[in-house]
C-alpha positions in Angstrom: -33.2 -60.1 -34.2 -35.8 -57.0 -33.9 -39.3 -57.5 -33.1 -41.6 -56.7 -36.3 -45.1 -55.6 -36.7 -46.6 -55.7 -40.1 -50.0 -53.5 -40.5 -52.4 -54.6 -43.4 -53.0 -57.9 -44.6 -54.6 -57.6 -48.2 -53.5 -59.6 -51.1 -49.6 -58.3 -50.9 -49.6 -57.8 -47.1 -50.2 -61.6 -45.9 -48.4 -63.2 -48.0 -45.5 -60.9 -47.0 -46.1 -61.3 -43.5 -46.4 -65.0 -43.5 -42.8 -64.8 -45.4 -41.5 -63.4 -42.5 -42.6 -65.5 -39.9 -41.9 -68.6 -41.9 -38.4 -67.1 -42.2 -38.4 -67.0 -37.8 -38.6 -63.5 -37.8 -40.9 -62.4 -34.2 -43.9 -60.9 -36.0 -46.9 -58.8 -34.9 -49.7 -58.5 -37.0 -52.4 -56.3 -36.9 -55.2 -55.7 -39.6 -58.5 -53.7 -39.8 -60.5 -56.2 -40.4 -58.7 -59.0 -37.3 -60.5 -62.2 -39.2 -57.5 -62.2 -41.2 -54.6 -62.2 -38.7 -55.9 -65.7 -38.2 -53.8 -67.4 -40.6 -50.9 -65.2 -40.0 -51.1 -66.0 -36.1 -51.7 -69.7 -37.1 -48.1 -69.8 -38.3 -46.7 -68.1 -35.2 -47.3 -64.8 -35.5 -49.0 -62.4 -32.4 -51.9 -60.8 -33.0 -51.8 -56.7 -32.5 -54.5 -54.9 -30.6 -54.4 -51.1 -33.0 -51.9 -49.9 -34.5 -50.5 -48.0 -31.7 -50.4 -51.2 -30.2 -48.1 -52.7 -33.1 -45.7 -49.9 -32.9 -45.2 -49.7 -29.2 -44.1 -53.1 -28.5 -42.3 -53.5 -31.6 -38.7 -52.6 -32.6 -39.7 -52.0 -36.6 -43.5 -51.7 -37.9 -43.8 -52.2 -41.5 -47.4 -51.2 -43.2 -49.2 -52.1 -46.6 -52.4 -50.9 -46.9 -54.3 -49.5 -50.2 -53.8 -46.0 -51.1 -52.7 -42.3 -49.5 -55.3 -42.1 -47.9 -55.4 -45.0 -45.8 -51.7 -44.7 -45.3 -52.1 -41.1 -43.3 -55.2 -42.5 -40.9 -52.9 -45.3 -40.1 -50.6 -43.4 -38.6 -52.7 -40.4 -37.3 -55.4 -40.5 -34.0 -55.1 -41.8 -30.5 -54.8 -45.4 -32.2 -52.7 -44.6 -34.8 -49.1 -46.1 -35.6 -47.7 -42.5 -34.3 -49.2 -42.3 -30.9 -47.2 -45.8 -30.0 -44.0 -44.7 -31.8 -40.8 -44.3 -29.7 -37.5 -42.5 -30.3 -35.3 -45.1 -32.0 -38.2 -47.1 -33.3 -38.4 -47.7 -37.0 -41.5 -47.2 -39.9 -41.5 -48.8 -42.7 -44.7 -47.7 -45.2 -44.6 -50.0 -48.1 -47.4 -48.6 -49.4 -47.7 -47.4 -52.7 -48.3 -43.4 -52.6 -47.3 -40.2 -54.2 -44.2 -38.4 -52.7 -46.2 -36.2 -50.7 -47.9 -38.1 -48.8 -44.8 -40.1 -48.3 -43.1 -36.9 -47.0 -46.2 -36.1 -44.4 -45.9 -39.7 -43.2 -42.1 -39.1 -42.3 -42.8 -36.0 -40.8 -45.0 -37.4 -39.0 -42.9 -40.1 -37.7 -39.5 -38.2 -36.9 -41.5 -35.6 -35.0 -42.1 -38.4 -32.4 -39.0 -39.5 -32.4 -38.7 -42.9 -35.0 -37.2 -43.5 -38.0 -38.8 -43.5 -41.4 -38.6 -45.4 -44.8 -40.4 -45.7 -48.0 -40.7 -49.2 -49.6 -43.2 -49.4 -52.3 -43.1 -52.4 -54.3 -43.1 -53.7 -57.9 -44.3 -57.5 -58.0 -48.2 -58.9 -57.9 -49.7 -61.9 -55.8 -47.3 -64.3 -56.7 -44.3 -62.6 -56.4 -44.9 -61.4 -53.1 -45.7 -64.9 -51.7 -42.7 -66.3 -53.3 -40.4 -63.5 -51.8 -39.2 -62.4 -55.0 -40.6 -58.5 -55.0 -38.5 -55.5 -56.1 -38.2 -53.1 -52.5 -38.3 -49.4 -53.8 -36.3 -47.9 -50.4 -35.9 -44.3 -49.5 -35.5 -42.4 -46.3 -33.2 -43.3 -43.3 -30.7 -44.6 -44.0 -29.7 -46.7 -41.0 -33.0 -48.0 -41.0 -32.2 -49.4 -44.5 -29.5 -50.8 -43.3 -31.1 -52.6 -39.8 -34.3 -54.3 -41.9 -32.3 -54.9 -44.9 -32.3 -59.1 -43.7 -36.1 -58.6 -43.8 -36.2 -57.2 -47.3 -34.0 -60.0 -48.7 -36.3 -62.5 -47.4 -40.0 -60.2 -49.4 -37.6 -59.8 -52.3 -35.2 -60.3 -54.5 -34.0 -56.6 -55.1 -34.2 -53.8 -52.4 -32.2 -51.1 -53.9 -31.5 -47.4 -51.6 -33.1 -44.7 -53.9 -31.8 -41.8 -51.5 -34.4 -38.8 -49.5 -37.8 -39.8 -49.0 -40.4 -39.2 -52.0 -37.9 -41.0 -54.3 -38.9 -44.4 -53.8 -42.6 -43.3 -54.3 -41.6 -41.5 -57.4 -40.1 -44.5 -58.6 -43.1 -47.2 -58.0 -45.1 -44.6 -59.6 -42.8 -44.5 -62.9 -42.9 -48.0 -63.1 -46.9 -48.6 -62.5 -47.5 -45.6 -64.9 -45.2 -47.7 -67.6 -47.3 -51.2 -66.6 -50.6 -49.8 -67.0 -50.0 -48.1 -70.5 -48.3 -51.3 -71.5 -51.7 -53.1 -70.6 -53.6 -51.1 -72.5 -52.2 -51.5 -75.6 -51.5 -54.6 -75.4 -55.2 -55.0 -74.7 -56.0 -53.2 -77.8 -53.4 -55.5 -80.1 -55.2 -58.5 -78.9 -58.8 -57.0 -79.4 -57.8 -55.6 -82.7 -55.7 -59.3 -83.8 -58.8 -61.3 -82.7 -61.7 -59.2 -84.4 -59.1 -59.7 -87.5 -59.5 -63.3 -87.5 -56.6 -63.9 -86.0 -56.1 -66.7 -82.9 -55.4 -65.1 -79.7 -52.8 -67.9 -78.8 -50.7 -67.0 -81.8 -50.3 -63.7 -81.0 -49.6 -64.3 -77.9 -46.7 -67.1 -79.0 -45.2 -64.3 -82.0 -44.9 -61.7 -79.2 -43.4 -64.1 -77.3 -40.8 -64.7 -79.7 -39.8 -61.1 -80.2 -38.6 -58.4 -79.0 -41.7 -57.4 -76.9 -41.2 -60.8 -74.7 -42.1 -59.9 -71.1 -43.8 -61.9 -67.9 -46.8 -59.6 -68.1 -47.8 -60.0 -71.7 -47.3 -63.8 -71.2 -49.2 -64.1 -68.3 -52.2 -61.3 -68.6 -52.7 -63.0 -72.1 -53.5 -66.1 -70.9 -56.1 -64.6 -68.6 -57.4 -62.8 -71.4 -57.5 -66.1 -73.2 -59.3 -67.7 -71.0 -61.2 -65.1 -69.3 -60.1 -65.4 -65.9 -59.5 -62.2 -64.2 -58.6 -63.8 -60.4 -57.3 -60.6 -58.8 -53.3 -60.3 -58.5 -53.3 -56.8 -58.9 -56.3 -55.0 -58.2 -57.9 -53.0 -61.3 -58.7 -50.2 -58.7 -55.5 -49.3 -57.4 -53.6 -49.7 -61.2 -55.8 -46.7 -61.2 -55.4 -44.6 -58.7 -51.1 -45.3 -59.2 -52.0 -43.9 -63.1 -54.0 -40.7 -61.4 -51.0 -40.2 -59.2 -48.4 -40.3 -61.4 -50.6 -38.0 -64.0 -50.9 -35.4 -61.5 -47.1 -36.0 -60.4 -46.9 -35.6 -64.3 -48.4 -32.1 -64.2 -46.4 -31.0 -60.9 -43.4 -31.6 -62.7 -44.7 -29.7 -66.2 -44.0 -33.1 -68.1 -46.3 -33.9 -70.5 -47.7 -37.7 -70.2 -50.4 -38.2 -73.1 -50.1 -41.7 -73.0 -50.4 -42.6 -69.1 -53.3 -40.6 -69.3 -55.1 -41.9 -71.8 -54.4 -45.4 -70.1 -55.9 -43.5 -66.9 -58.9 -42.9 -68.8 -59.4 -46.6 -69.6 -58.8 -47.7 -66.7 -61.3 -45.5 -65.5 -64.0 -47.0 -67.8 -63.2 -50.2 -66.6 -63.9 -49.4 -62.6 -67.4 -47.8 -64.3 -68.0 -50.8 -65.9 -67.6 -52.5 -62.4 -64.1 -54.6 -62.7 -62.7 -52.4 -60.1 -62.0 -55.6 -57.7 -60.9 -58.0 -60.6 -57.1 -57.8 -61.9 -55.9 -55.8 -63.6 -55.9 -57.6 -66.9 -59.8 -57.0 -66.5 -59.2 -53.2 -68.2 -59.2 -55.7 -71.7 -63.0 -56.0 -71.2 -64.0 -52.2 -72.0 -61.0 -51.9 -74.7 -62.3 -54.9 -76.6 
């Protein structure tokens, strides 16, 4: 079995870690802030010095951190993931980010030698801690093929999307269609409510019908009962709606709708519900 470091362990990376040393995988983890590796090492895991560290004595390094930005410095500098990458060695950036900044990551990581792969993910808290995620996968393909055990046990779908930039392109697709879902479905509620109408009901009608679907269900019983316990970060529902606007405008197709979701999401990181879920956005609609 391959030796795997995991780098960044936020709300989705932990809990995907800890699946994989629970599942006997050998696991390195390594995170900017080390107070959290504690758990993670607790269960059997080692603890990773930097990055570079991570990817030099480990067959595959897998990463999860916020946003592009992030991504890049984790694998650029004398510390970074592609100073300690060897030739055979594989990168797996599970990150969600636009296509080109997936394609500078793979550069950067082929010119050293390794092996890259995109894996964005679709799936919140929960589903990442029960191993249930959908694995967005592009890039090497042998790579695909050598961590595909580790994928079936963070998910329950990992399908190959083909070249890199596809499986970005794809996570953004879906986010953008999540986040304008949200929002409207924000704005029924509001609008149902102010009506006179009980919130419950709605939510049981909707239920009923055509428009059944986990997230109505279970965003509108946090609306309900205004608990907005991060799952999914307000923030970053953001930033995936400014990059698949802008991936929007790239590709000359017209996206109205995403961006006026954008926009609300937005006001609600003005508003100061940046760190609360993503259900949160229902505050500044209502």
């Amino acid at each position: 079995m391959a030796s795997i470091g995991f780098l960044g362990l936020g709300i989705m990376g932990k809990a995907m870690a800890a699946n994989l040393v629970k599942a006997g995988f050998d696991v390195t983890v390594w995170n900017r802030n080390s107070a959290k590796c504690a758990e993670l090492v607790a269960l059997g895991a080692r603890q990773g010095t930097t990055p570079k560290d991570v990817a030099a004595s480990c067959d595959i390094t897998f990463a999860m951190v916020s946003d592009p930005e992030a991504a890049l410095a984790l694998c650029q500098g004398p510390n970074g993931v592609m100073a300690g990458m060897g030739a055979g060695r594989g990168y797996v950036d599970m990150s969600t980010v636009d296509d080109n900044t997936s394609k500078t990551i793979a550069g950067l990581i082929t010119q050293v030698g390794g092996r890259f792969l995109e894996a964005p993910v679709s799936g919140t808290k929960k589903p990442a801690e029960d191993g249930t995620l959908i694995i967005l996968a592009a890039g090497d393909q042998s790579l695909y093929d050598d961590v595909k055990p580790a994928f079936e046990v963070m998910g329950k779908m990992s399908p190959y999307l083909g070249d890199v930039g596809q499986g970005a392109n794809m996570k953004l697709v879906v986010n953008m269609m999540m986040g304008g879902m949200l929002s409207i479905f924000s704005e029924g509620m509001s609008l149902g409510q102010k009506a006179g109408l009980d919130g419950q009901q709605i939510l049981d009608i909707v239920d009923a019908g055509a428009m059944a679907n986990p997230m109505f269900k279970g965003k509108g019983a946090m609306l309900l009962n205004e608990n907005y316990t991060t799952s999914f970060p307000l923030k970053h529902m953001q930033k995936d709606l400014r990059l698949a606007v802008a991936l929007g405008d790239q590709l000359e197709q017209p996206l109205p709708t995403a961006a006026i979701a954008n926009e609300a999401f937005k006001q609600a990181i003005k508003a100061g519900f940046a760190e609360e879920d993503i259900a949160a956005v229902y505050k500044v609609i209502k």
